[in-house]
C-alpha positions in Angstrom: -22.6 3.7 -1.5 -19.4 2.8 -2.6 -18.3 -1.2 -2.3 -14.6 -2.4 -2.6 -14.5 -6.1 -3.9 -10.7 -7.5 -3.5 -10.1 -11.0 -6.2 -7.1 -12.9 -5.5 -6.9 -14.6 -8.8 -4.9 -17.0 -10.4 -2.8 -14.6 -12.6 -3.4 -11.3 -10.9 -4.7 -9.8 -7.5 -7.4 -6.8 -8.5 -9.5 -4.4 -6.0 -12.0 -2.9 -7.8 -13.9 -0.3 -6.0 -17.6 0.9 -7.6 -20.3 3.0 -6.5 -24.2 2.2 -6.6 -27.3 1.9 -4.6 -29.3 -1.3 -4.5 -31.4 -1.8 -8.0 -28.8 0.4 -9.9 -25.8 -0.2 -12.2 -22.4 -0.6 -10.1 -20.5 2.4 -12.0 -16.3 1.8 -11.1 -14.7 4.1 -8.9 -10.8 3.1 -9.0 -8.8 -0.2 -9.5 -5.9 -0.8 -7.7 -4.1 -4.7 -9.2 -1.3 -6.0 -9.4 0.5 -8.7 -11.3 1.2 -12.0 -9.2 1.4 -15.0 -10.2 1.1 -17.3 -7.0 1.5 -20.3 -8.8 4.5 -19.8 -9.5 5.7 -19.7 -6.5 4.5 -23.2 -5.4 7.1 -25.5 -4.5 7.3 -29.0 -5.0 4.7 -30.1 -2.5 2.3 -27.5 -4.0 2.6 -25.4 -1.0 2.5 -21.4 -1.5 6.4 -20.1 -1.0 6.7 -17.4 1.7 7.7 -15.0 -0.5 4.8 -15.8 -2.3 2.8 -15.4 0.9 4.4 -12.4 1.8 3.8 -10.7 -1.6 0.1 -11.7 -1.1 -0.3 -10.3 2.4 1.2 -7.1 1.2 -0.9 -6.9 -1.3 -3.8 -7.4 0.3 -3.0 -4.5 3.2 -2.6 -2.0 0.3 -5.7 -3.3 -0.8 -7.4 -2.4 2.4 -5.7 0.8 2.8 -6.5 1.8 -0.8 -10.2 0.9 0.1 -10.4 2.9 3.3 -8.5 5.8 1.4 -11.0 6.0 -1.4 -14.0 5.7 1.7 -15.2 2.3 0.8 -18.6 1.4 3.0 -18.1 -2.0 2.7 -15.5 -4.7 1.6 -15.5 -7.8 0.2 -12.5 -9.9 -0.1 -12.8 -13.4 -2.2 -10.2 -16.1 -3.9 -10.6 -18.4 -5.7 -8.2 -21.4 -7.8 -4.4 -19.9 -7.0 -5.3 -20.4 -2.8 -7.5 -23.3 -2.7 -5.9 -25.7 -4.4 -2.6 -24.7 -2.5 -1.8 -27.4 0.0 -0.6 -24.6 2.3 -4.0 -22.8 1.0 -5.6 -22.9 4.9 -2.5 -21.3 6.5 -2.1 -19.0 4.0 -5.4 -17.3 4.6 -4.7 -17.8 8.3 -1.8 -15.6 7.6 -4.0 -13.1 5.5 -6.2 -12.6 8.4 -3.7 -12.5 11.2 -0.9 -10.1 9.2 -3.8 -8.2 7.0 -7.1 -8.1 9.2 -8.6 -9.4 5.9 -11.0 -12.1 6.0 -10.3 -13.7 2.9 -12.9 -16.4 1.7 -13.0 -19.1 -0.4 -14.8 -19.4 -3.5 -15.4 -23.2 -4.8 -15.0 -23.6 -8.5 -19.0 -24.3 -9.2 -19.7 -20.9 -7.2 -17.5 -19.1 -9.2 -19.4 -20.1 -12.3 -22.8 -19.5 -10.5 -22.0 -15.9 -9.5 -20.1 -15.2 -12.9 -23.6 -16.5 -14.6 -25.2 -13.8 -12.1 -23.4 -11.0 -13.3 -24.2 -12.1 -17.4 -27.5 -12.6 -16.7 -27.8 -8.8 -15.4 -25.7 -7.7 -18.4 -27.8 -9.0 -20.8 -31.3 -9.5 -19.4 -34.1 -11.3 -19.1 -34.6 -11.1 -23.0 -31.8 -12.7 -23.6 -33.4 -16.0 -22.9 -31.7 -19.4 -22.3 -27.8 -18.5 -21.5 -24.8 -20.7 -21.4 -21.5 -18.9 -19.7 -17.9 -19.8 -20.1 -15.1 -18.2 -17.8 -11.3 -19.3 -18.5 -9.0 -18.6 -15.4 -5.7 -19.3 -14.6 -6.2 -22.3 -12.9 -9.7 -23.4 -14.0 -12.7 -23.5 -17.0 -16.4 -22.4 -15.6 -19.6 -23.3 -17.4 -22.8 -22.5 -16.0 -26.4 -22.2 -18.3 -30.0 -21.1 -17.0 -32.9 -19.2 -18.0 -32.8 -17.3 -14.6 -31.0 -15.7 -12.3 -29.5 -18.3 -11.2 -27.7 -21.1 -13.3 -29.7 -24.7 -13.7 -26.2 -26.3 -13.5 -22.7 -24.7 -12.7 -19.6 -26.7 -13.3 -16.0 -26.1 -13.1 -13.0 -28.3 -14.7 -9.4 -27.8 -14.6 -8.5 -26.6 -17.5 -7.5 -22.9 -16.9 -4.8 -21.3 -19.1 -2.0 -21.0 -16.3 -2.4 -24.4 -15.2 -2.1 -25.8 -18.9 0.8 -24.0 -20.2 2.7 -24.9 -16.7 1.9 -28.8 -17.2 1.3 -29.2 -20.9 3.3 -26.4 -22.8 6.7 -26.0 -21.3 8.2 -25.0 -24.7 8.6 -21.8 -26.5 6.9 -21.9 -28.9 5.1 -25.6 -28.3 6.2 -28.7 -29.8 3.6 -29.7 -32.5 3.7 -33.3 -30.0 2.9 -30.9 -27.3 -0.4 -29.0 -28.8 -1.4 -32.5 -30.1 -1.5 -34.1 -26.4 -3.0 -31.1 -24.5 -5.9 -31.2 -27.3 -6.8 -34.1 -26.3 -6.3 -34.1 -22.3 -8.4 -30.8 -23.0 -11.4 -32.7 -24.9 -11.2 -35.5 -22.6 -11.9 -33.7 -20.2 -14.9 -31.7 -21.3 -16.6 -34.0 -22.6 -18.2 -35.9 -19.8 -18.7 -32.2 -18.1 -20.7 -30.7 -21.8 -22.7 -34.2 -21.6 -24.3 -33.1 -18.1 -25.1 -29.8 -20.2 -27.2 -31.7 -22.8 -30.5 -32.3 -21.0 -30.6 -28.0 -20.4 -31.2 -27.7 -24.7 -29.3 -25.3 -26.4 -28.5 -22.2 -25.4 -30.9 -18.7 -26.9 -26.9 -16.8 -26.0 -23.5 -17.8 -25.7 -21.1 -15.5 -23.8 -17.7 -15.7 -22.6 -16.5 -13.5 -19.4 -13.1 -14.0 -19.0 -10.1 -11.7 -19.7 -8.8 -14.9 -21.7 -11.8 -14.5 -24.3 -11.9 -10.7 -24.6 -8.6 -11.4 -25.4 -9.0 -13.6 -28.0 -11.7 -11.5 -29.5 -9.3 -8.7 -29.9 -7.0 -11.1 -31.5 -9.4 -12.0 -34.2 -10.9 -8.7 -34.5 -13.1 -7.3 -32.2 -13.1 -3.3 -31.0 -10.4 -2.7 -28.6 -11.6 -2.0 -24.5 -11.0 1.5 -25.9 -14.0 1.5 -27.4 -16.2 1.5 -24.2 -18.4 -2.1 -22.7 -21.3 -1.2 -24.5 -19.7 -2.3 -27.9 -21.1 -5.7 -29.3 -17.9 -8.3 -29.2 -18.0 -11.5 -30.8 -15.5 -14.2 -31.3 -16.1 -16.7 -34.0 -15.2 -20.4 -34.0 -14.0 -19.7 -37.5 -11.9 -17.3 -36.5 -10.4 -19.1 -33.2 -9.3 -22.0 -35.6 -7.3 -19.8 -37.6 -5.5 -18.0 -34.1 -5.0 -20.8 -32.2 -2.7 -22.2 -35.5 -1.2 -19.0 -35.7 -0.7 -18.4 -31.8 0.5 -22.6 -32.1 3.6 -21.6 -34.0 4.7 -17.9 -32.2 6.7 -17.6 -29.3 5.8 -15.8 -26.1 7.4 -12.6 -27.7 5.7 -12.1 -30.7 2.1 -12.8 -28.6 2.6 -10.4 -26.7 2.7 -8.0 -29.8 -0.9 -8.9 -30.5 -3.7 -6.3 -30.1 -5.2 -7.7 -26.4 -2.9 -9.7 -25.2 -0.6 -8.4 -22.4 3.4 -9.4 -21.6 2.1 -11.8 -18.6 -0.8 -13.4 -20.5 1.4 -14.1 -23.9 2.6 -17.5 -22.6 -0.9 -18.5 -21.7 -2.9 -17.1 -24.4 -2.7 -20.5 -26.5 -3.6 -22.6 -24.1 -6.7 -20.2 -24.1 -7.1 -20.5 -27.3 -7.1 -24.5 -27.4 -9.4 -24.6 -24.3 -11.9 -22.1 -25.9 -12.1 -23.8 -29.0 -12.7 -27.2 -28.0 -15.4 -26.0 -26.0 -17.5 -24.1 -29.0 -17.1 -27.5 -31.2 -18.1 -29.6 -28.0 -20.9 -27.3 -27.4 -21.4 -26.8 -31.1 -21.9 -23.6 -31.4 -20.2 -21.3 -34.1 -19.9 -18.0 -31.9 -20.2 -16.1 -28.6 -20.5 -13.1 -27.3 -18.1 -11.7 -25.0 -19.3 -10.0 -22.0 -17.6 -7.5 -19.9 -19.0 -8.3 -16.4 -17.6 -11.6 -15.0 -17.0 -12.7 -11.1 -16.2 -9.4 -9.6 -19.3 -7.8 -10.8 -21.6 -10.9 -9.9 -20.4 -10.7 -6.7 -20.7 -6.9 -6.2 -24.3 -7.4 -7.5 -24.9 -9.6 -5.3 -23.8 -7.9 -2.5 -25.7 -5.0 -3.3 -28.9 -7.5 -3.4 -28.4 -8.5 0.2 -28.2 -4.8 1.4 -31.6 -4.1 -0.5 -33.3 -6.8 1.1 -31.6 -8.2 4.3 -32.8 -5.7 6.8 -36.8 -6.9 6.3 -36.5 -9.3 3.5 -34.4 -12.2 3.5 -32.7 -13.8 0.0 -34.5 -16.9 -0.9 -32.3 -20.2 -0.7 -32.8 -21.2 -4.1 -29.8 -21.8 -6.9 -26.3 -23.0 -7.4 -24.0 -21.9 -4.4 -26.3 -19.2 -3.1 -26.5 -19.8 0.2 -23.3 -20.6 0.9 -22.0 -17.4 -0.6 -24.1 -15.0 1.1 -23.2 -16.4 4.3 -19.2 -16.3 3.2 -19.7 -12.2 2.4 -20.9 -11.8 5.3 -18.5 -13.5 7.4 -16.0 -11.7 4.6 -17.3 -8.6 6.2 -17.2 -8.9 9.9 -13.1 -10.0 9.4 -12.8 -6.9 7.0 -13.3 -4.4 9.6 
């Protein structure tokens, strides 16, 4: 069957279409994304702009159109930091659904980690052992570590790129004052959230998910996307040190000249950087690997899960955010038409 699952992210709005059967590898179809930045169009009571809104809901009827086009069986339509933290954010998606026909649902921060840490798991397997996940966004940092399907804990802080370049790194390039203070807001921050890690042990496997780590992989090294998702990536802590300091002292410009790291992310890729290498030294770990599934895979996978087994076997209720997803898809589905 072919499944179309629409992300309205922080940074960028993406359908991804894929097919599959239940049990087998989703293999992508088509991608249809576009660059929009909804947070910047907040104004000053944090509210989404209309032309913000209006660039979302024509998004999101392409979207549709580009789904039914392609003959998508089913559609899933999800956001996640960009729309719920809006203080518009209810109306907006009231709008979505009136102007689109989308039913666009909201995913909290700890479910985005969970279903990310879903979509690792089945990337890497059940030999991988213990695993500890970290996702940067735009507007928010996901950890979640398990030994099973399912994460033990799943937490999300706000420390996504976007959200720390807007309030912390107005410059270009930074003030060394400026790199200085965001350090530490960053590692005050994680460290009460890596403390509720502790009890868990250490991890077997450290990945990282997120466009904002692949990045930085390329950055210090690793095989370009090019190369296929079967290539081992790794970014070490070593390496990060020596970037961030680097990206620390370039502006925008000359980022965006690096191997990885496109025109819209060059203003956020240090605060990337600073975010990812606090949490390696927190978690004290000297590398990761990076992963190429993330949240759009873990919630096509689990999509695909609830058509194998809904019709005589219902999901168990166990783990971080599960239930409460399952029942958003499928209310995502009856609004999709």
């Amino acid at each position: 069957m072919r499944l179309g699952v629409l992300d309205i992210g922080s940074n960028t709005v993406h359908l991804l279409l894929v097919d599959a059967h239940p049990g087998a590898r989703p293999v992508p179809f088509a991608s249809h994304k576009r660059p929009l930045q909804l947070v910047a169009h907040l104004d000053a009571r944090g509210s989404i702009t209309d032309r913000g809104q209006d660039e979302l809901v024509g998004f999101v009827r392409e979207a549709r159109a580009f789904a039914r086009q392609h003959d998508a069986e089913d559609f899933l339509a999800f956001c996640t930091s960009a729309i719920r933290e809006a203080a518009n954010g209810a109306a907006v998606l009231a709008r979505v659904q009136t102007e689109a026909g989308v039913d666009l649902q909201e995913l909290s921060g700890d479910q985005e980690a969970s279903v990310t840490f879903q979509a690792v798991r089945r990337w890497y397997g059940w030999g991988a052992g213990s695993i500890l996940n970290l996702d940067i966004g735009g507007g928010s940092f996901e950890m979640a570590m398990g030994t099973d399907e399912l994460p033990q804990l799943a937490l999300s802080v706000p420390l996504g790129a976007g959200r720390l370049t807007r309030n912390w790194l107005p410059e270009d390039p930074p003030s060394a004052k400026s790199v200085k203070e965001v350090r530490k807001y960053i590692r005050a921050t994680l460290k009460d959230a890596v403390r509720q890690f502790e009890p868990l042990g250490r991890p077997d496997l450290v990945a990282g998910s997120s466009k904002t780590f692949r990045a930085l992989a390329r950055i210090a090294g690793a095989e370009p996307s090019a190369a296929g998702p079967f290539v081992r990536r790794e970014l070490r802590l070593e390496d990060l040190k020596l970037w961030t300091k680097r990206l620390a002292a370039m502006p925008a410009r000359d980022r965006a000249n690096l191997d990885g790291v496109s025109d819209m992310r060059a203003s956020q890729v240090l605060a990337g950087a600073l975010v990812a290498e606090a949490a390696l030294e927190l978690f004290d770990v000297p590398s990761m690997d990076i992963c190429p599934w993330a949240l759009r895979e873990g919630l096509l996978l689990r999509r695909f899960d609830s058509k194998m087994f809904e019709a005589e076997h219902p999901l168990p209720g166990a783990g971080v955010g599960h239930e409460q997803l399952d029942s958003r898809a499928r209310s995502a589905l009856k609004g999709s038409g």
